[in-house]
Z-matrix of the N, CA and C atoms (Angstrom, degrees):
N
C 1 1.443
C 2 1.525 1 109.50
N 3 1.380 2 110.58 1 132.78
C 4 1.329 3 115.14 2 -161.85
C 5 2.102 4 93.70 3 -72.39
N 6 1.344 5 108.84 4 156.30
C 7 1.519 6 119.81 5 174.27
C 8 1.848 7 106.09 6 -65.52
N 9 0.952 8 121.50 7 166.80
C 10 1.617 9 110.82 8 166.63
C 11 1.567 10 99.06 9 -140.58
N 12 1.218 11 128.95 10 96.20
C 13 1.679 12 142.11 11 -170.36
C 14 1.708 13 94.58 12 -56.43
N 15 1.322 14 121.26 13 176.88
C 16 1.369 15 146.47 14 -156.43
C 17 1.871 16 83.10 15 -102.59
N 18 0.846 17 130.95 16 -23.96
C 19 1.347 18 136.33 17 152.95
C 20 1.891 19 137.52 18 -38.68
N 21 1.545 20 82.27 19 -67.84
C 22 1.140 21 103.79 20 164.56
C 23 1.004 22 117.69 21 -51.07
N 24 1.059 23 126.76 22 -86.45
C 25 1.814 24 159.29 23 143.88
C 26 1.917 25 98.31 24 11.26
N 27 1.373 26 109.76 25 -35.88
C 28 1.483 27 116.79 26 -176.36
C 29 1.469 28 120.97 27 -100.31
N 30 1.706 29 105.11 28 -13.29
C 31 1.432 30 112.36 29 160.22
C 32 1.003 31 119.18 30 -87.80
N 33 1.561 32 117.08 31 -29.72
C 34 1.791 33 131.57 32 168.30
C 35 1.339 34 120.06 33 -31.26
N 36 1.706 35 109.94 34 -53.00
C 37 1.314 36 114.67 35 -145.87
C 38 1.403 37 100.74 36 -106.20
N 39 1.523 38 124.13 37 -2.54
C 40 1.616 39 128.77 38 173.57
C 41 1.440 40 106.95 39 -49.50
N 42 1.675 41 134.56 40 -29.65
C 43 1.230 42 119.47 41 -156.08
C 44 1.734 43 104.70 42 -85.99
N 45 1.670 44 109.40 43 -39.39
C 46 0.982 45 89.04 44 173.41
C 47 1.758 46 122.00 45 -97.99
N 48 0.923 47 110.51 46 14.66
C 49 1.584 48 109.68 47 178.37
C 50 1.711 49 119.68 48 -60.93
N 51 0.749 50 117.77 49 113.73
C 52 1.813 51 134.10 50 179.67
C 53 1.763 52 83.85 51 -40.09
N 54 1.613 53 105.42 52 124.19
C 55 1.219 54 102.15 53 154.20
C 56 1.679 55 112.00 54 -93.08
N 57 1.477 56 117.06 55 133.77
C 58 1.277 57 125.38 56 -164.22
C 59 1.711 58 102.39 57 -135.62
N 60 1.740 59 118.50 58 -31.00
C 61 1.370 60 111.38 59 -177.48
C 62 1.977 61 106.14 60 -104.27
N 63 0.877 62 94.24 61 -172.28
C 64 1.593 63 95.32 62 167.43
C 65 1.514 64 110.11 63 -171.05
N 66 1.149 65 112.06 64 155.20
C 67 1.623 66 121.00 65 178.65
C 68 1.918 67 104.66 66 27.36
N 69 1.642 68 83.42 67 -174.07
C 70 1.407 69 92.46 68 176.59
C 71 1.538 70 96.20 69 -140.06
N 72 1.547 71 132.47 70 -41.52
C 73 1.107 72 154.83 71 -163.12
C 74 1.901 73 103.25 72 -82.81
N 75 1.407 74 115.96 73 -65.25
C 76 0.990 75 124.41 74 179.13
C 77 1.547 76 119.50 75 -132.59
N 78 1.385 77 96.80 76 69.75
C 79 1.897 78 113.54 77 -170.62
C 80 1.858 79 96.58 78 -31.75
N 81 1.027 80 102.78 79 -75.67
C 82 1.724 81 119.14 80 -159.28
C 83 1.465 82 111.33 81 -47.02
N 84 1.480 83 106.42 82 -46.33
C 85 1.502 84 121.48 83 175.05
C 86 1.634 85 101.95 84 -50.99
N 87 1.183 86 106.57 85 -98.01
C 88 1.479 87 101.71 86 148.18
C 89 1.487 88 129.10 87 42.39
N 90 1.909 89 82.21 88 -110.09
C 91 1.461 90 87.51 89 173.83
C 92 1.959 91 129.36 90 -57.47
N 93 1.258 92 97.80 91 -30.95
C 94 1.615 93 99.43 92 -175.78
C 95 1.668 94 101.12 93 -75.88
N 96 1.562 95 118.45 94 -40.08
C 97 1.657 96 110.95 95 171.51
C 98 1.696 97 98.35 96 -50.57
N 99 1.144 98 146.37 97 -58.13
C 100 1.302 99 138.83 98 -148.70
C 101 1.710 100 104.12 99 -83.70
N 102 0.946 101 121.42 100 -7.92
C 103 1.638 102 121.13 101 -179.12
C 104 1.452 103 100.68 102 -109.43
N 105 1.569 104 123.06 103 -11.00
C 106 1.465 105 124.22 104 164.67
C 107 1.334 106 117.06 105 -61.34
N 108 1.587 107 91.65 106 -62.29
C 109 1.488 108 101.59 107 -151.98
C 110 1.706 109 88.70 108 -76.45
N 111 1.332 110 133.12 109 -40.76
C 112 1.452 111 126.00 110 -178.99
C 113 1.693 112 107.82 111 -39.91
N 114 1.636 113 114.24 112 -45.38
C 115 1.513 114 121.95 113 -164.96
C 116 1.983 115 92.34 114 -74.92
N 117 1.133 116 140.26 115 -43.18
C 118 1.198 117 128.75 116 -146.47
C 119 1.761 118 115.19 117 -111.91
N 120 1.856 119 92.76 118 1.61
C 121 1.473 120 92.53 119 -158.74
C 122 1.787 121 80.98 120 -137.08
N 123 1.121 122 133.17 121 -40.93
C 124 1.113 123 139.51 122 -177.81
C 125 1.610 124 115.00 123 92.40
N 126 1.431 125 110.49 124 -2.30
C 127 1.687 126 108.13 125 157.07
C 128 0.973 127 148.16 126 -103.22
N 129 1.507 128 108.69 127 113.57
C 130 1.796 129 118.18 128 163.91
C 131 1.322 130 131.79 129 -9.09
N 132 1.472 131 123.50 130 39.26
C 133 1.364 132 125.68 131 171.84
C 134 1.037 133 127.41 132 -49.30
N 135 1.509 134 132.72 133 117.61
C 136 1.279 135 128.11 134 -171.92
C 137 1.717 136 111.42 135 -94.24
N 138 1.263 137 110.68 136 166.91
C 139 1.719 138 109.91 137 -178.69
C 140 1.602 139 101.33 138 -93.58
N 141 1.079 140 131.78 139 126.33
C 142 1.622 141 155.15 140 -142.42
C 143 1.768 142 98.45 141 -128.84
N 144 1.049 143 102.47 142 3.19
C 145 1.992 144 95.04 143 -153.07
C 146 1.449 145 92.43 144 -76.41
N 147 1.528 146 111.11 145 141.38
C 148 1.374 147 121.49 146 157.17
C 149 1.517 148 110.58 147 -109.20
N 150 1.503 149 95.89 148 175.32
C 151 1.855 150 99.32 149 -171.11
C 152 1.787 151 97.30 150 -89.98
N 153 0.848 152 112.71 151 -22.22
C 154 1.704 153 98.82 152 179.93
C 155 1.496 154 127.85 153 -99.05
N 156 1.590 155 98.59 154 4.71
C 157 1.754 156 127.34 155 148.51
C 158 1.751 157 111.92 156 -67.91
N 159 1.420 158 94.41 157 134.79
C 160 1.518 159 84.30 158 -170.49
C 161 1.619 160 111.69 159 -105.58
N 162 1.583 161 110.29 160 14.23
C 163 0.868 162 125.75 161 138.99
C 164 2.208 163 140.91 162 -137.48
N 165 0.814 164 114.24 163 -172.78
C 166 1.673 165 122.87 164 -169.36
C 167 1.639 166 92.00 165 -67.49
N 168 1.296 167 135.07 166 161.81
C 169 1.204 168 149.21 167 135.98
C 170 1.292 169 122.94 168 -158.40
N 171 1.464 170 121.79 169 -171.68
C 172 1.440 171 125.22 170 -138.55
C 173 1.109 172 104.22 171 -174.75
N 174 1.507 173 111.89 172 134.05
C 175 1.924 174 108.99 173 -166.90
C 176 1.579 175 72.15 174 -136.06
N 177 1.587 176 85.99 175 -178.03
C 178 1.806 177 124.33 176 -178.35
C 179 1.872 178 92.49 177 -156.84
N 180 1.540 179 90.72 178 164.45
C 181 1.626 180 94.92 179 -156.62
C 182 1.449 181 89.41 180 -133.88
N 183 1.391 182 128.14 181 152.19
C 184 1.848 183 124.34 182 129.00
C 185 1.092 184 114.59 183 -120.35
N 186 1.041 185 122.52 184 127.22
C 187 1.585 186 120.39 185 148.56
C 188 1.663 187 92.63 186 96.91
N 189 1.266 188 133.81 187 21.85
C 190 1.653 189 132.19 188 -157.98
C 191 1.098 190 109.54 189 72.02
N 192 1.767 191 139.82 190 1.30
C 193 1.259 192 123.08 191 -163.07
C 194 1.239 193 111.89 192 -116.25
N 195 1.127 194 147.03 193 126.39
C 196 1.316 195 137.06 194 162.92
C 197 1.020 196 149.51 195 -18.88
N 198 1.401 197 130.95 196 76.56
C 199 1.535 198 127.21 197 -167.64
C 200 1.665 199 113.07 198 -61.52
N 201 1.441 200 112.07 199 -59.41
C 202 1.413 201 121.38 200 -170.22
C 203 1.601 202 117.00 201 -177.20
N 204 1.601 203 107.82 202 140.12
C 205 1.607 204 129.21 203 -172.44
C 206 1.476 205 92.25 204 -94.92
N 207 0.974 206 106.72 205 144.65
C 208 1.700 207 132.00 206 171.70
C 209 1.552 208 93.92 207 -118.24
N 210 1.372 209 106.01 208 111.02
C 211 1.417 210 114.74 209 141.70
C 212 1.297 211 130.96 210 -58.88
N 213 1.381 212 153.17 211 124.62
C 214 1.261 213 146.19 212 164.06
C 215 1.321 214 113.72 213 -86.04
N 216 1.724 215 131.88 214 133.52
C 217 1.180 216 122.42 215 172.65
C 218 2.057 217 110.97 216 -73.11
N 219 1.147 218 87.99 217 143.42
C 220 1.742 219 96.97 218 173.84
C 221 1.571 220 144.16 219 -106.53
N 222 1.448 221 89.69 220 4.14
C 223 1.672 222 126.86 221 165.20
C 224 1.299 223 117.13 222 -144.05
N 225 1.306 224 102.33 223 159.85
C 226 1.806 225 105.13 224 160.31
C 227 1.170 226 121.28 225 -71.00
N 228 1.619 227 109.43 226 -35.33
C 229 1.465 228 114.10 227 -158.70
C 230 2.040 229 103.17 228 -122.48
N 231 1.145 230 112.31 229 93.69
C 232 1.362 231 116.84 230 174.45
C 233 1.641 232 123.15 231 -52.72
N 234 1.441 233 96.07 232 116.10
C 235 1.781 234 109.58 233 175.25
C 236 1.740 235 92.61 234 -113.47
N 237 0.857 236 129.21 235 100.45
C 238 1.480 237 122.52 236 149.67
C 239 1.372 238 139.04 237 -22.16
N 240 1.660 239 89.23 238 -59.42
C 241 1.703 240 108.28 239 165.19
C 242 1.393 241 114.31 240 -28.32
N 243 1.230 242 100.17 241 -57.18
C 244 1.567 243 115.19 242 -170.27
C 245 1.524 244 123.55 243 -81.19
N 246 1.330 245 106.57 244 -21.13
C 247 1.452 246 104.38 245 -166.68
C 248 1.342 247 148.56 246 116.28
N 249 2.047 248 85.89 247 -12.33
C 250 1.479 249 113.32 248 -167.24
C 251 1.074 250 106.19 249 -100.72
N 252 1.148 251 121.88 250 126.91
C 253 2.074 252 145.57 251 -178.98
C 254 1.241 253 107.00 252 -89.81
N 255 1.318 254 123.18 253 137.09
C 256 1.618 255 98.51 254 159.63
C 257 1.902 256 80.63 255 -135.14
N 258 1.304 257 108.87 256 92.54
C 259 1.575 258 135.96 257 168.24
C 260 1.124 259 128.01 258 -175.35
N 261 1.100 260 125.66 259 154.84
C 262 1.457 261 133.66 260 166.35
C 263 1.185 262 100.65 261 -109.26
N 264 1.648 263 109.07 262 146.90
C 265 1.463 264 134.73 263 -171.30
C 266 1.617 265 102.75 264 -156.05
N 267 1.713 266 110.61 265 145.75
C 268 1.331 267 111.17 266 168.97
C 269 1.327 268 101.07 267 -139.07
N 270 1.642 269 112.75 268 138.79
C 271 1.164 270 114.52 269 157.36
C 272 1.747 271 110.86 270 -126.64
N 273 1.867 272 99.50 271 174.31
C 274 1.029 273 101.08 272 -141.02
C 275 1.683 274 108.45 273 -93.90
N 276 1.016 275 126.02 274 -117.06
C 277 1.320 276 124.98 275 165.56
C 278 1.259 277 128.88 276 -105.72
N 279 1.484 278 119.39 277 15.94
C 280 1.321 279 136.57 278 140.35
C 281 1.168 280 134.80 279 -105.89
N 282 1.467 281 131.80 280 34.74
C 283 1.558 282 167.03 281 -113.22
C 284 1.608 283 84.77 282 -33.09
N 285 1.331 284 123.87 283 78.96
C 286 1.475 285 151.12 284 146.46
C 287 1.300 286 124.28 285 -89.01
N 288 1.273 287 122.28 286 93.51
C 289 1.626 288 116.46 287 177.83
C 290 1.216 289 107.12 288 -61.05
N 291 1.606 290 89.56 289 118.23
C 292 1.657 291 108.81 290 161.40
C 293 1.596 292 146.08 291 -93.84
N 294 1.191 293 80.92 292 -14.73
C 295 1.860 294 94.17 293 177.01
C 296 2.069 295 84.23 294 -162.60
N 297 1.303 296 85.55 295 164.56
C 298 1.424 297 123.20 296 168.02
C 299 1.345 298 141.72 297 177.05
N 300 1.688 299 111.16 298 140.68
C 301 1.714 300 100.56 299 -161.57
C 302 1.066 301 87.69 300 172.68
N 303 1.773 302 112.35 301 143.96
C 304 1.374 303 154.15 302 -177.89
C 305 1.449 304 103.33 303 -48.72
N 306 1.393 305 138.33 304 -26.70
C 307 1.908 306 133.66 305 -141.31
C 308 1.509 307 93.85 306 -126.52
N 309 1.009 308 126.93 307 129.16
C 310 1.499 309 128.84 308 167.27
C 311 1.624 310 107.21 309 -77.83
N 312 1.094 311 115.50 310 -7.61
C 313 1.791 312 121.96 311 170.92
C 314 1.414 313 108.29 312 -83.56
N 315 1.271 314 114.19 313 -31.44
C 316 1.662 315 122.09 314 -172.66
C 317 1.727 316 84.86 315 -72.76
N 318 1.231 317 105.16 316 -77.82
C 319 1.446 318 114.46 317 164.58
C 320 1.334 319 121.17 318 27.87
N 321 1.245 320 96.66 319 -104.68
C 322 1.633 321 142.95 320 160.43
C 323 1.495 322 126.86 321 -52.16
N 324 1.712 323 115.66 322 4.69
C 325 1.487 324 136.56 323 172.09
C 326 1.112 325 90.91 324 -124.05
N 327 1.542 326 148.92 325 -10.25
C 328 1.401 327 145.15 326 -171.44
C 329 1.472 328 93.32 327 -102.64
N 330 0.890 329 139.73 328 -73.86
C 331 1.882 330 142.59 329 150.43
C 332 1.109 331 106.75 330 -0.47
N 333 1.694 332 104.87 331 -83.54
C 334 1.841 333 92.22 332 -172.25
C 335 1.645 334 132.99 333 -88.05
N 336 1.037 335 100.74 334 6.96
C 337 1.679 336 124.47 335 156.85
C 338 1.642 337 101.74 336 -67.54
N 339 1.125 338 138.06 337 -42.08
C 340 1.638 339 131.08 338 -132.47
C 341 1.596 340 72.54 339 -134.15
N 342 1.454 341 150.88 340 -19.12
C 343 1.612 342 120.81 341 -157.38
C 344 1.573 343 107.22 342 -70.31
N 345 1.437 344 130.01 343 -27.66
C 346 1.670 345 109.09 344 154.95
C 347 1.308 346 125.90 345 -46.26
N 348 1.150 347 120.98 346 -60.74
C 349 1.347 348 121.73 347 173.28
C 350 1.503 349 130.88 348 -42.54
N 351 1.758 350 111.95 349 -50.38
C 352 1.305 351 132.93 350 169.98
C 353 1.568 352 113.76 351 -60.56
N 354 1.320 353 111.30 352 -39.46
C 355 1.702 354 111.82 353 -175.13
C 356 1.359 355 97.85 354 -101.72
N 357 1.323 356 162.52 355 2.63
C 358 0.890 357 161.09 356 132.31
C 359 2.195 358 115.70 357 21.67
């Protein structure tokens, strides 16, 4: 029987965990991206954001393993200099950008176009 690390065990329990917080960068954004993509895509994305990310993100898991990070954009208007995105991007479980683009509809047709591939 395979071991299941304190790891695992913490990707396990994302599906049913009450989402109650959101982002850190852009709480509100956030929360309404994560009740989108749940309504149009049907996955439990959890909020991933750390404080030394200079922006919000959001993974989904199988099996403990990482399917894919959702970048959240954190401006409208992108300065680099600074830090500020105005895109969403996800990469996968080799933090490889895989898609990226301005529309949370593009988004969210890139998701459920690719979820064979992605859940594989």
């Amino acid at each position: 029987m395979e071991k299941i690390t304190k790891e695992d065990n913490s990707l396990n329990r994302h599906r049913v965990k009450p989402i109650n917080e959101y982002g850190l960068h852009t709480p509100n954004f956030t929360q309404q991206t994560t009740n989108t993509l749940l309504a149009k895509t049907g996955i439990k994305f959890m909020d991933n954001s750390y404080r030394n990310d200079c922006m919000d993100s959001l993974w989904d898991e199988k099996n403990g393993k990482i399917i894919m990070t959702i970048y959240l954009p954190n401006t409208s208007v992108k300065k680099s200099e600074d830090e500020t995105l105005d895109y969403f991007f996800i990469e996968d479980y080799y933090s490889d950008v895989i898609y990226q683009t301005k529309k949370l509809s593009e988004l969210i047709a890139y998701i459920n176009k690719n979820k064979s591939t992605l859940y594989k």
